[in-house]
Structures are given as structure tokens and as C-alpha cells.
MIMARZA-533859 format. One record per residue (C-alpha): x, y, z. Coordinates in Angstrom, 1 decimal. Example, Ala and Ser with C-alpha at 12.3 -4.5 7.8 and 13.67 -1.06 7.14 Angstrom:
REM residues 2
x;y;z
12.3;-4.5;7.8 $
13.7;-1.1;7.1 $
//
This chain:
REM residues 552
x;y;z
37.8;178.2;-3.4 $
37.0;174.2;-3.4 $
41.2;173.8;-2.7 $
44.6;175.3;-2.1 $
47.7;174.3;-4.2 $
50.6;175.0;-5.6 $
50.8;174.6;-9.1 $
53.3;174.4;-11.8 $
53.1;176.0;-14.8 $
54.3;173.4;-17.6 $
54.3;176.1;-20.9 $
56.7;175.3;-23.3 $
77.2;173.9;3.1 $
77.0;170.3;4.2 $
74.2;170.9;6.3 $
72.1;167.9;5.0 $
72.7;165.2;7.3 $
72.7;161.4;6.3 $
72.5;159.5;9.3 $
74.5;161.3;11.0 $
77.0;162.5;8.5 $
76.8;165.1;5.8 $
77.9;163.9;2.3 $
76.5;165.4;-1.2 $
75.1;163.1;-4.4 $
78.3;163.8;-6.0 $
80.5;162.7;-3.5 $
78.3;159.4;-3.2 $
78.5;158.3;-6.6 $
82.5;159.0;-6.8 $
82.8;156.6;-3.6 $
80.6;154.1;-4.7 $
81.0;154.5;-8.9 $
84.9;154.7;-8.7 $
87.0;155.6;-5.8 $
90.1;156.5;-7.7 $
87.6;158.0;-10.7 $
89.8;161.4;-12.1 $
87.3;164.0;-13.4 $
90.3;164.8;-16.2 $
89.4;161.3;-17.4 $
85.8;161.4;-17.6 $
84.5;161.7;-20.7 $
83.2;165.6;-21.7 $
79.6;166.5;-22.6 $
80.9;166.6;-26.3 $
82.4;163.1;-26.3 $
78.9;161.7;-24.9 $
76.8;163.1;-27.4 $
78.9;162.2;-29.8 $
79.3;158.4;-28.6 $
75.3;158.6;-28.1 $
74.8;159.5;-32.1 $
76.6;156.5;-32.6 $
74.2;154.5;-30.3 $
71.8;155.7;-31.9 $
72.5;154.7;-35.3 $
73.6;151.2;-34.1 $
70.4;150.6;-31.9 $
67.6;152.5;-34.3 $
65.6;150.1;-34.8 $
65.6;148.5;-31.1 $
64.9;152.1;-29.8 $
61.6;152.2;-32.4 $
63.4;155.0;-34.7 $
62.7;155.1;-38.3 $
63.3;157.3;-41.0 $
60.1;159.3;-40.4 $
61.6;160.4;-37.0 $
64.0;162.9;-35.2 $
65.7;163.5;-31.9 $
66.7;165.8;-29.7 $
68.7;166.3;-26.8 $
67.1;167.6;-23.9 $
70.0;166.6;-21.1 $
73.0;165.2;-20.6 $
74.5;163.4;-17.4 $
78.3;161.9;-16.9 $
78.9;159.9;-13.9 $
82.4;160.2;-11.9 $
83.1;156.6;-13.5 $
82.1;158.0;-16.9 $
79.2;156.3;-17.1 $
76.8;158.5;-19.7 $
73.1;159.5;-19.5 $
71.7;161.3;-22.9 $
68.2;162.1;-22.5 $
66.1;162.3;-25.6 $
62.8;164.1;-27.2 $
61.5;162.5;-30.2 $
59.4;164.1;-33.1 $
57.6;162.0;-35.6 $
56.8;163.9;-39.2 $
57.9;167.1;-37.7 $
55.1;166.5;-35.1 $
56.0;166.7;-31.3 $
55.8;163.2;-29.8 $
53.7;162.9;-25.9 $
55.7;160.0;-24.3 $
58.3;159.6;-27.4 $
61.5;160.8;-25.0 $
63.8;158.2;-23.5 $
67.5;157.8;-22.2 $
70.4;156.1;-23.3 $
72.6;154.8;-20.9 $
76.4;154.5;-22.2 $
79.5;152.6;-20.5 $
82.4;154.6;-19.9 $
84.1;153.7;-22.9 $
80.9;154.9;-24.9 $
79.2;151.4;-25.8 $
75.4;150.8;-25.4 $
74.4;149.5;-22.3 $
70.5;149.9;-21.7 $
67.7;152.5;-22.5 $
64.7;153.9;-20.3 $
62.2;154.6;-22.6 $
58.7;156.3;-21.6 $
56.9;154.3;-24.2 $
57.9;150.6;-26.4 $
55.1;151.1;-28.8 $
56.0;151.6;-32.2 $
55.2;155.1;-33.4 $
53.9;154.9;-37.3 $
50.6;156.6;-38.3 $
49.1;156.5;-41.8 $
48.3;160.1;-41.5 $
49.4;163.8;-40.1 $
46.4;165.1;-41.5 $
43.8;166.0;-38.4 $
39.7;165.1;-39.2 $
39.3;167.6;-36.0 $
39.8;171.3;-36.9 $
42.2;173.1;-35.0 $
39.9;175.9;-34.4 $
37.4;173.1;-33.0 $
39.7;172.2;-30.7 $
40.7;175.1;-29.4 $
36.8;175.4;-28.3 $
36.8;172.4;-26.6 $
39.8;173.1;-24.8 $
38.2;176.8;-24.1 $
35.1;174.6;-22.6 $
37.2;172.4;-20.4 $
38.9;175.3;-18.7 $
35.5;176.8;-18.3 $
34.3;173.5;-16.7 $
37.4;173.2;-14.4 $
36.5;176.7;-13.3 $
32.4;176.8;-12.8 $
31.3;179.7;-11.1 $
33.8;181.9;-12.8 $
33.3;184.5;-15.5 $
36.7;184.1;-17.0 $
37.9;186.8;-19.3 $
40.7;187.2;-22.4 $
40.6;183.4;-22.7 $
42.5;182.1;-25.4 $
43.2;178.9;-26.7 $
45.8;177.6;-29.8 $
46.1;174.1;-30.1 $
49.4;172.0;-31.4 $
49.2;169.2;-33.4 $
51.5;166.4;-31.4 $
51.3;162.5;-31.4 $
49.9;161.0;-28.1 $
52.3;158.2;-27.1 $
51.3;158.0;-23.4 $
47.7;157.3;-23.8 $
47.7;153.9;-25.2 $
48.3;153.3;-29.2 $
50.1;156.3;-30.8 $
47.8;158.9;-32.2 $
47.5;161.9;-33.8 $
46.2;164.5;-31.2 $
45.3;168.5;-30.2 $
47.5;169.9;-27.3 $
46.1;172.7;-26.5 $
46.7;175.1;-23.9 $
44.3;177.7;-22.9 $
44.2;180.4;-20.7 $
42.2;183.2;-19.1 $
41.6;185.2;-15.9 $
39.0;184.8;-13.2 $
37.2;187.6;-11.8 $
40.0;189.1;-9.9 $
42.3;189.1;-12.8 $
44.2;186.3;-11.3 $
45.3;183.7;-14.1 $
43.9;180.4;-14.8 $
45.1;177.7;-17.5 $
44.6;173.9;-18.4 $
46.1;171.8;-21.2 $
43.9;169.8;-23.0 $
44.5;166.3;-25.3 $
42.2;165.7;-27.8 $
41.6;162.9;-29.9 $
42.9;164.6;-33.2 $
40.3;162.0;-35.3 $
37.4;161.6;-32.8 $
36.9;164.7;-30.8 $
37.1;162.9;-27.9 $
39.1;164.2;-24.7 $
41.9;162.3;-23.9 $
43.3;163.8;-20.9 $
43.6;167.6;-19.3 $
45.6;169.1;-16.5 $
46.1;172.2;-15.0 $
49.4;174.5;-16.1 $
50.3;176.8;-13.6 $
57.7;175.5;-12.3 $
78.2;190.8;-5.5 $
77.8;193.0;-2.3 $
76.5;190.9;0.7 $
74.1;192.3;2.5 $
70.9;190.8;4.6 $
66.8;191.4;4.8 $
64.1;190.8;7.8 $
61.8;188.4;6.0 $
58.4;187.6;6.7 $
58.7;184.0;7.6 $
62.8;183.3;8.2 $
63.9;185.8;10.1 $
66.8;187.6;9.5 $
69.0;186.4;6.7 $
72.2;186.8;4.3 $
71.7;188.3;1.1 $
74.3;188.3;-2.3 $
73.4;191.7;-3.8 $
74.9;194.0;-6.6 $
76.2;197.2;-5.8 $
75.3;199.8;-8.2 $
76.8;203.3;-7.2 $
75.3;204.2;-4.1 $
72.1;202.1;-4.3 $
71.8;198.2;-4.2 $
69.8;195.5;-6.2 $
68.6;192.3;-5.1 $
70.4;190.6;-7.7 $
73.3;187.7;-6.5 $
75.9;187.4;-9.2 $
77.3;184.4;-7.2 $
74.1;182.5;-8.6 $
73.8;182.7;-11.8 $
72.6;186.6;-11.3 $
69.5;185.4;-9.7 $
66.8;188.5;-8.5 $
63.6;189.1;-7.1 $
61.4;192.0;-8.9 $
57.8;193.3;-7.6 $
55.2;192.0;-10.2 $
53.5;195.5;-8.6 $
49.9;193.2;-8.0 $
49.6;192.6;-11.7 $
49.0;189.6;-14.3 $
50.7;188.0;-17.3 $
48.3;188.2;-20.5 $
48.7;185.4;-22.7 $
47.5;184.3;-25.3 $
48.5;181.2;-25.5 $
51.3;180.0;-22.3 $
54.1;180.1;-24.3 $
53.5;183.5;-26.0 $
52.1;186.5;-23.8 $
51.1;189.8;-25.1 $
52.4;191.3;-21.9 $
54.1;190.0;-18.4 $
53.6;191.4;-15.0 $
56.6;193.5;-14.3 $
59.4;192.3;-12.4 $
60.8;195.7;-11.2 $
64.5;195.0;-9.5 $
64.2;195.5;-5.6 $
66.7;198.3;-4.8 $
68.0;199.6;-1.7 $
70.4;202.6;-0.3 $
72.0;200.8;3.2 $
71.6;196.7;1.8 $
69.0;196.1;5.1 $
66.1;194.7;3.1 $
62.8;194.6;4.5 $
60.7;195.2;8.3 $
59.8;191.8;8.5 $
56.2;193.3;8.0 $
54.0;193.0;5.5 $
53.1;195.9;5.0 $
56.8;196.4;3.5 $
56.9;195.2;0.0 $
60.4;194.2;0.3 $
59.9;191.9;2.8 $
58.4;189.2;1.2 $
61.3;189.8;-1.5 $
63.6;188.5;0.8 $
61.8;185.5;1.8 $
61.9;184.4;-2.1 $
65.5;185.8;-3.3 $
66.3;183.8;0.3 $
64.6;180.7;-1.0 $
66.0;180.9;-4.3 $
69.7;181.2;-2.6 $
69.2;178.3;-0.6 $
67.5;176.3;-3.2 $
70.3;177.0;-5.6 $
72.8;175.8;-2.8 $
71.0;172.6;-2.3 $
71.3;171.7;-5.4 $
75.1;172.8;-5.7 $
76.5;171.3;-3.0 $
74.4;168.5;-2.7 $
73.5;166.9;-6.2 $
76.3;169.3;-7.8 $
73.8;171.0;-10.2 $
74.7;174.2;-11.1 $
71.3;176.0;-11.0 $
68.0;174.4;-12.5 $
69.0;173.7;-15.8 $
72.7;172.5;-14.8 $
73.9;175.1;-16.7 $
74.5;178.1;-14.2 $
71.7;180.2;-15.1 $
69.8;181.9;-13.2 $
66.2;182.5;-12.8 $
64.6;185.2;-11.0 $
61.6;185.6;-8.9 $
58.2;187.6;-9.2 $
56.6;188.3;-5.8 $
52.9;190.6;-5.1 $
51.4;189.1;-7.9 $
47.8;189.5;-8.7 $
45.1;190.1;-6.2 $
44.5;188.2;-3.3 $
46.3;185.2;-5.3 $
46.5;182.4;-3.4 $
49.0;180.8;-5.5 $
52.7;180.3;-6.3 $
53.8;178.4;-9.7 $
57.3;177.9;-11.4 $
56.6;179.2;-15.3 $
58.7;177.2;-18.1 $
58.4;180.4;-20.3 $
59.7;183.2;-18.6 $
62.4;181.0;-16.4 $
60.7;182.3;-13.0 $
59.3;181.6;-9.9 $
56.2;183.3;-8.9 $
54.4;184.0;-5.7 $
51.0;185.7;-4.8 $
50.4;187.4;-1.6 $
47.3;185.5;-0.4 $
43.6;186.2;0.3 $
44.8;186.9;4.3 $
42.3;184.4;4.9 $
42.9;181.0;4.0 $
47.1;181.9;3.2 $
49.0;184.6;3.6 $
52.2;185.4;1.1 $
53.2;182.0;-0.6 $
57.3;183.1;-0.3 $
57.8;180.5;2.3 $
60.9;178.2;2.1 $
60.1;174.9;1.1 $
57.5;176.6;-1.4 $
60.6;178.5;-3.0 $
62.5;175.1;-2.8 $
58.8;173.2;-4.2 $
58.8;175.9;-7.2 $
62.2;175.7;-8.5 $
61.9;172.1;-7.8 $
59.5;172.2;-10.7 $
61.6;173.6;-13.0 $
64.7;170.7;-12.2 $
61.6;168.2;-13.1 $
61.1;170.0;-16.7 $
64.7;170.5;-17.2 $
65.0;166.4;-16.7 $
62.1;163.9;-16.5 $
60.1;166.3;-17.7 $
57.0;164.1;-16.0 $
53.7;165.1;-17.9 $
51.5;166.4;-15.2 $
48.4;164.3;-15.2 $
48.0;160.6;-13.7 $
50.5;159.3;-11.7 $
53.4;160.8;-13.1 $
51.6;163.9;-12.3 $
51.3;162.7;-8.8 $
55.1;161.8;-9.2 $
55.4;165.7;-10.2 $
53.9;167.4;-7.3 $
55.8;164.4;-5.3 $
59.1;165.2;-6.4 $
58.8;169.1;-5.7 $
57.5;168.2;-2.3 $
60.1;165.9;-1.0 $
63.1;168.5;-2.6 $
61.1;171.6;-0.9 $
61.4;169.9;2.1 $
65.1;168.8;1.9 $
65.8;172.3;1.1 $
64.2;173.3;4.2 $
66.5;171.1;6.4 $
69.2;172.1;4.5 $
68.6;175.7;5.4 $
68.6;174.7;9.2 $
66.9;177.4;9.9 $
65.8;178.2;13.6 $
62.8;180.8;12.6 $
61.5;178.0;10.0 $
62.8;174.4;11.6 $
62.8;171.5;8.7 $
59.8;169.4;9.4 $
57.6;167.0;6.6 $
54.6;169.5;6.6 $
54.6;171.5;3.2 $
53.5;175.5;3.3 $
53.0;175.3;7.4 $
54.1;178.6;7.1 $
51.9;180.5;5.3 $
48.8;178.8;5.9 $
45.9;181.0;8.1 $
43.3;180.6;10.3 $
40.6;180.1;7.9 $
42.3;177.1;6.2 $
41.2;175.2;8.9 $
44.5;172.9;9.0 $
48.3;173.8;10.1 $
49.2;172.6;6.4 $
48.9;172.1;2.8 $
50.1;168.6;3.1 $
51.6;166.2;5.2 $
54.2;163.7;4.1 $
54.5;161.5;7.4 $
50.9;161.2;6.7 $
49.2;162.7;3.4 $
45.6;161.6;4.5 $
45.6;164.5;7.0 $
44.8;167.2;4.2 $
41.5;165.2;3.8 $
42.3;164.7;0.2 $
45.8;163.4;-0.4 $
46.4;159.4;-0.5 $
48.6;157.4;1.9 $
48.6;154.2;-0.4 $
48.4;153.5;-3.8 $
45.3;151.8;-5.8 $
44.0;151.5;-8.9 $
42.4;154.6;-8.4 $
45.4;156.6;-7.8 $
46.2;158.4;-11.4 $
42.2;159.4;-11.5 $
43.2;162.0;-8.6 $
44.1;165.9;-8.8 $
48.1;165.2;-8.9 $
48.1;167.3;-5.6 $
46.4;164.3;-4.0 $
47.9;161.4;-6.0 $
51.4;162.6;-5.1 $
50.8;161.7;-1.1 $
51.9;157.9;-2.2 $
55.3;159.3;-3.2 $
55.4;161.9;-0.6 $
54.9;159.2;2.2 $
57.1;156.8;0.9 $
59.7;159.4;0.4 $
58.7;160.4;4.4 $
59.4;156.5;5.6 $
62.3;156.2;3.6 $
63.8;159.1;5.3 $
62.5;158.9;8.8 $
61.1;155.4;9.3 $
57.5;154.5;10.4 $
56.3;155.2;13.9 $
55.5;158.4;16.2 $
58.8;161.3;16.8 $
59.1;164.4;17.1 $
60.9;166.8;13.8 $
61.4;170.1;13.8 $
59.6;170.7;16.9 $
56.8;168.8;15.1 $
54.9;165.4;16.2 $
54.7;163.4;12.8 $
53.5;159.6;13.1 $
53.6;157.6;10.1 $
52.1;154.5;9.6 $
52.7;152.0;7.1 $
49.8;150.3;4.3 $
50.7;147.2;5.1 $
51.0;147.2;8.6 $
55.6;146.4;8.6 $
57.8;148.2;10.4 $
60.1;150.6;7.7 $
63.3;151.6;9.5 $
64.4;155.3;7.4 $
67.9;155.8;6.4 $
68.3;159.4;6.6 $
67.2;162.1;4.2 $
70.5;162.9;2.6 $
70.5;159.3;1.1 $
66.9;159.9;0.1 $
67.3;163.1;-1.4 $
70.6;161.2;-3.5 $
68.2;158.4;-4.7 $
65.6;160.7;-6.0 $
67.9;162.8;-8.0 $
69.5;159.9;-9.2 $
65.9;158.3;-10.2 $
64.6;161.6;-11.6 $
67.9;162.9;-13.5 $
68.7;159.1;-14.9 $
65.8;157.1;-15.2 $
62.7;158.2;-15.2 $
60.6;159.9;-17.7 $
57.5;161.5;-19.1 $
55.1;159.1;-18.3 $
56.8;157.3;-15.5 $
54.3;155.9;-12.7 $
54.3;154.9;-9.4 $
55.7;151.3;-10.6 $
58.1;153.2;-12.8 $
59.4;155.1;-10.2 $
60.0;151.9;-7.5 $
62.2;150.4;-10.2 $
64.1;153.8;-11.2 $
64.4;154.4;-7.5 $
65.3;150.9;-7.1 $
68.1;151.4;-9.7 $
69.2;154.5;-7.9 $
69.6;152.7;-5.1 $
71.6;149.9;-6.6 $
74.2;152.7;-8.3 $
75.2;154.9;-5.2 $
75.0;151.7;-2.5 $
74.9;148.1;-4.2 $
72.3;146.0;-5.2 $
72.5;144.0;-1.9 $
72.8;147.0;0.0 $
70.3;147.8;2.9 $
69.6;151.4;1.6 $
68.8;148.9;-1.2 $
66.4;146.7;0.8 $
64.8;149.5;2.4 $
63.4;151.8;-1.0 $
61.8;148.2;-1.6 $
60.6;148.2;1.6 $
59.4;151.8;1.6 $
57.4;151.3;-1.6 $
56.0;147.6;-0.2 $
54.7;150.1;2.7 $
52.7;152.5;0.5 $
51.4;149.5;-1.0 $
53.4;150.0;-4.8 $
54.7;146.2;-4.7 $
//
């Protein structure tokens, strides 16, 4: 295979130390927001949708809405000072709008205040009606996912495009989205969404789609560890009610097949794991369970990050669960987060190149995903693709100190674990230096969004690495990591707990769809300014951080 990545499938304690000390997201922003703030006196989810509608009407036609137009609310976010966050998808004639979301950003006492928007254009076409046939579409898009995968025979490919306007590629227009599917030669499955020009033919963009009884297993990669299982009579299930009833099945070597990724004729099962004693797993291979533990592990830690860090109660905020699918396909060298099933999913490997994908910070990369698509919802091509990968990358890793684990040390290398011998590198990536993949980017250019979003995200991932750790050789993790800077300064880090709070805050509150890498300084940027102060040095130093990847 030309290159190994993890992909996400887009179908629709107080262990974390900050310089020293351990504090959560939450506990920032009620310090720095309002000391004395009450939670009784913060406004409820209901009150800030209902002063958002308001907003709404008031500021229609600043926000570009007109009568031919509709919203909907994909998230909603209340500060400890009771500042308000109402995240928005827009349609336009029933038609899904690329680009159209954007937040509103409400004082406390409910008035308007500002608006991120993912696009200012004005969204009016003179026509819905398509000159490009949606059957001739759909064999386009069945072409391009034949391109993206020469040397292939792919089987039961399918393809059903969506009418949509494009709002991130310029001038509104009316477009094809289409998602196609198939399966290579191993049965292994393959995807790619594809834009086209709904009046033209021409392609626009494409992109790959692939997001209580306590107990403990012997896992492949982490050693032993705690589990949260669910006694059933005298046998056990790996299944933690104190997570949103979270499990881990065995996909039994089998494939989804899907017509189109959002409706699929049939899933690879995700049997329950059960057990008689609760002692999951050799440690070996060669015992399925095993590499069950390492992902219902990762999913617990992942879900615990996220609690008791940022305070989000599982990926979608709303204490849900997901579960995980592990021994999927043949030889798959591939893990992905999947939108439509609300699951994780992790192939075993070709034992070549990488062994079973249920490492840590690839659980904490996956579900990672699925926080992206539940907020930002960045579209994964061009730089906020890159911005994608980036953002699932720097919370894998976080996760991974968070776990301070001593059989899997927090370092910046991404999938060190389950990389072989034949890869012919100790990594998938590097975030002290990205370059060292031979593909990723240290500093951004005008090139940048033309990359694979794998590669385009190394300008996030090292500025996420200097704004944690500073530039310059140490040692992490038992790891030597040397990071220098694009522009030749000195960036001094300021701990990864206050970088992990500033990217949440960015992600969750300001950026969206088609946010880019100067998108995301100035959400960052804001971030900043809201937990520290505008003339703070956590302040100076994001600006710093970006100036360094060269994003000035």
C-alpha cells in the first residue's frame, strides 16, 4: 500500500498536568469567566435556544438568512458566566448547505453579541433544478473512487448522490455530494465523497470517508488494566454502564455492505465480549479478547478525558455511549470512527507494516473524530481537513498522558505502538516534528490544503506540539523529540493541559466547517483570550506558536 492512515469516516482523574498543576476546561473557564459564577443561575439549554431564535429573527438579514432558508441546531454550549454558544446548520430550498453552518454567540442575559460564520457570501440561486443527472454523477463519483484506488478491482461499489449547495468552494452553487463505496480485493472497505459541479460536470473537490461489575483484562499494548463490566448471571459482558453503556463486540473478521455510507444492507457484527471470571484477555494475540480490552480501555479513558477535563459527557455531550468494533476485515490496516453506526472501528493489521490498530491514542484519535462531527463538524478536504486529522491527533495524544500509563508512556508520536518492522519508521506521525513521516508538513504554504489531510495536518500537529512543550531537544515519555521552529524563534510551551483547554474551546466555540489554518489562529486566539486574558502570556504564546509554523 502507497500509505498508512487512520481515517475517519464522515457518513451522515486529574492526571493531565498544566505546568505543573492539574486543572480541567471547566474549572478554567469558571476561574477566569466568573469566579463567583452559580451553575443555578446559568441559563439552561432551553433558555439559550430560545434567546438564540430571537437572535435570529433580530439579526436575519446580517447572518445572510432569507425566507428561502432554514436552520438547525446541531450544538449548544453555556459558559459558567452564562455566556451562550448555539451552533447552526443551514438548508437553502430544502437543499443541504456545504459551508452554510455558523454560531451565535449570546451574552449572559441572551442579547447578540458576535457570530462565527463558515461562509459571508450570500446564498441565493436562480435554480434547484440540476443540468447534471444524478445517475451521471453517481458515475463520476464511482470513477473517482476507482482512480483513488488504481490497482484495485473493487467490488459492490455503489454510489447515490445528494443534491446540496456548495458554500465552501467559492460562489454558492448547486452541487452532487456523493458518496461511494466498495471493497478492494480483500473485502476490506473503501469510500470517497465526491463534489460535483451540479451545472458543469466538473469535480469540485473529493476526500476520503472512512470518526457495573469491575473487573480488568491483559491487553495487547497497555498492560494490565481496569475494566467497568456488566454482570449478567454468572457470565460477564464488556459493557460499562458507568459510560454511557459503552462495549466492545468482535466484528468476527467481517465487512459492512453499504450501499451508500449512510444506509448499509448489512454491518459486521459486533458480538458482546463475554466472560465467566471478569479476567479479560492473555495479552496475546492469538486471544481475540485481548485486543478487546485495549479498545473498551481506550474508549474508558477517552470518555474520562473528556469528562473530567473539558466536562463533556461522552462524544456528543449528551452521555451516550458508543461502542467499539475490533477484528474487522482481513489484514485491515485501518481504524476509522463511523458517523452512522456511532462506533469506533479497528482492523487487526497486515502483521507486516501494523499490527492491531487498538492502541491508545488511536482509540483517543477515533472518538476524537466523532467530538469534531458532533461540533465543528470540519469538512475533511483542504486545510480544515488538515485541521481534522490535526484535532484527533493532538486529543489522542492528551488522552495518552492522561492515561499515565507506564506500559504505554504519553509521548507526541501517534500509533508508535502498533507500527511493525516493515513500516520502516517507529511512527505514523510525529508532532514535535511532522516532516519525519516523509510526507507530513512542518510549516504552512500555499500549498498546504492541496495535501492528503494526513499530511496537511502536521502544521497544526506541530504547533499544537510547541505550544505544549516549547521548541528545542528533551526527552518525553522516554522519547527524544526535537522541535524546531519555521521561523527560526525560540517558542517557550505552556503545558498541555492549557493546550488541550484552548483547542476545545476553539473547536467547540468557534470554529467551523470550512475553518483553515488562518481560521483556526484567530479561534485559537480567541480561546486564548476567554480562559486567560487577551494580554495574557498563554495569550502571546498561541500567537507565537502559529508565527513558528509559519501561519502569521
Amino acid at each position: 500500500m502507497s500509505r498508512i492512515r487512520m481515517r475517519t469516516r464522515h457518513i451522515r482523574g486529574s492526571r493531565l498536568t498544566a505546568a505543573g498543576t492539574a486543572a480541567t476546561a471547566a474549572a478554567l473557564l469558571a476561574a477566569v469567566l466568573s469566579p463567583t459564577a452559580d451553575a443555578a443561575d446559568r441559563p439552561s439549554r432551553t433558555t439559550a435556544l430560545e434567546n438564540a431564535a430571537e437572535a435570529l429573527a433580530e439579526h436575519a438579514t446580517a447572518l445572510g438568512l432569507t425566507s428561502a432558508q432554514d436552520t438547525s441546531v446541531r450544538d449548544v454550549i453555556v459558559d459558567a458566566d452564562g455566556t451562550q454558544h448555539i451552533r447552526y446548520d443551514r438548508t437553502y430550498r430544502h437543499l443541504p448547505v456545504l459551508g452554510g453552518d455558523f454560531v451565535l454567540h449570546l451574552a449572559p442575559d441572551g442579547t447578540f453579541r458576535s457570530v462565527s460564520r463558515a461562509t459571508r457570501q450570500a446564498i441565493a440561486l436562480s435554480s434547484v433544478t440540476p443540468r447534471l443527472s444524478g445517475p451521471k454523477a453517481a458515475d463520476l463519483a464511482a470513477n473517482a473512487l476507482r482512480a483513488a484506488n488504481l490497482g484495485e478491482t473493487l467490488r459492490k461499489l455503489t454510489s447515490r448522490p445528494q443534491l446540496v449547495v456548495d458554500a465552501l468552494h467559492g460562489a454558492p452553487k448547486l452541487a452532487w455530494r456523493t458518496d461511494a463505496t466498495a471493497q478492494d480485493s480483500l473485502g476490506n472497505p473503501v469510500a470517497r465523497t465526491v463534489l460535483t459541479d451540479a451545472a458543469t460536470g466538473d469535480q469540485i473537490d473529493a476526500w476520503d470517508v472512512l470518526e457495573s461489575a469491575t473487573g480488568d483484562g491483559k491487553s495487547l499494548y497497555a498492560g494490565t488494566v481496569p475494566l467497568e463490566t456488566t454482570a449478567s448471571g454468572s457470565t460477564y459482558a464488556l459493557k460499562d454502564p458507568t459510560r454511557g453503556n459503552t462495549y466492545t463486540g468482535d466484528a468476527a473478521n467481517k465487512t459492512d455492505l453499504c450501499l451508500l455510507t449512510t444506509i448499509c444492507l448489512s454491518r459486521a457484527p459486533s458480538t458482546v465480549f463475554t466472560d465467566t471470571d471478569n479476567r479479560w484477555g492473555t495479552g496475546a494475540s492469538t486471544d481475540r479478547a485481548s485486543a478487546a480490552v485495549d479498545a473498551q480501555y481506550g474508549t474508558d479513558v477517552t470518555w474520562d478525558y473528556y469528562k473530567n477535563v473539558h466536562g463533556r459527557s461522552g462524544i456528543r455531550g449528551d452521555g451516550v455511549g458508543s461502542y467499539s468494533r475490533v477484528h474487522y476485515g482481513t489484514r485491515y490496516n485501518n481504524a476509522f470512527w463511523d458517523d452512522s453506526c456511532f462506533c469506533m472501528t479497528y482492523g487487526d493489521g497486515d502483521g507486516t507494516q501494523l499490527g492491531p490498530l487498538v492502541s491508545l491514542d488511536v482509540a483517543g484519535h477515533e472518538m476524537s473524530h466523532g467530538v469534531t462531527s458532533s461540533t465543528a463538524a470540519l469538512t475533511y478536504s483542504g486545510e480544515s481537513g488538515g485541521l481534522n486529522e490535526a484535532t484527533s491527533d493532538i486529543f489522542g495524544t492528551l488522552v495518552e498522558f492522561y492515561a499515565a500509563n507506564a506500559s504505554d508512556p504519553g509521548d507526541w508520536m501517534i500509533g508508535e505502538k502498533i507500527v511493525r518492522s516493515g513500516l520502516g519508521r517507529s511512527a505514523l506521525r510525529y508532532m514535535d516534528k511532522p516532516s519525519k513521516d516523509g510526507n507530513s508538513v512542518d510549516c504552512w504554504s500555499t500549498g498546504t490544503a492541496k495535501l492528503d489531510v494526513h499530511y496537511s495536518s502536521g502544521v497544526a500537529n506541530h504547533f499544537a506540539y510547541l505550544l505544549a512543550e516549547g521548541s528545542g531537544p528533551k526527552t518525553i515519555g522516554g522519547v527524544a523529540h526535537n522541535s524546531p521552529t519555521c521561523d527560526g524563534s525560540s517558542v517557550a510551551g505552556i503545558g498541555r493541559g492549557k493546550l488541550g483547554a484552548i483547542w476545545y474551546r476553539a473547536l467547540t466555540v468557534y470554529m467551523t466547517s470550512s475553518t483553515d489554518y488562518a481560521g483556526a489562529r484567530v479561534a485559537t486566539l480567541k480561546a486564548a483570550s476567554d480562559l486567560y486574558g487577551a494580554g495574557s502570556a498563554e495569550y502571546d504564546a498561541v500567537g507565537a506558536a502559529w508565527s513558528a509554523v509559519d501561519v502569521g
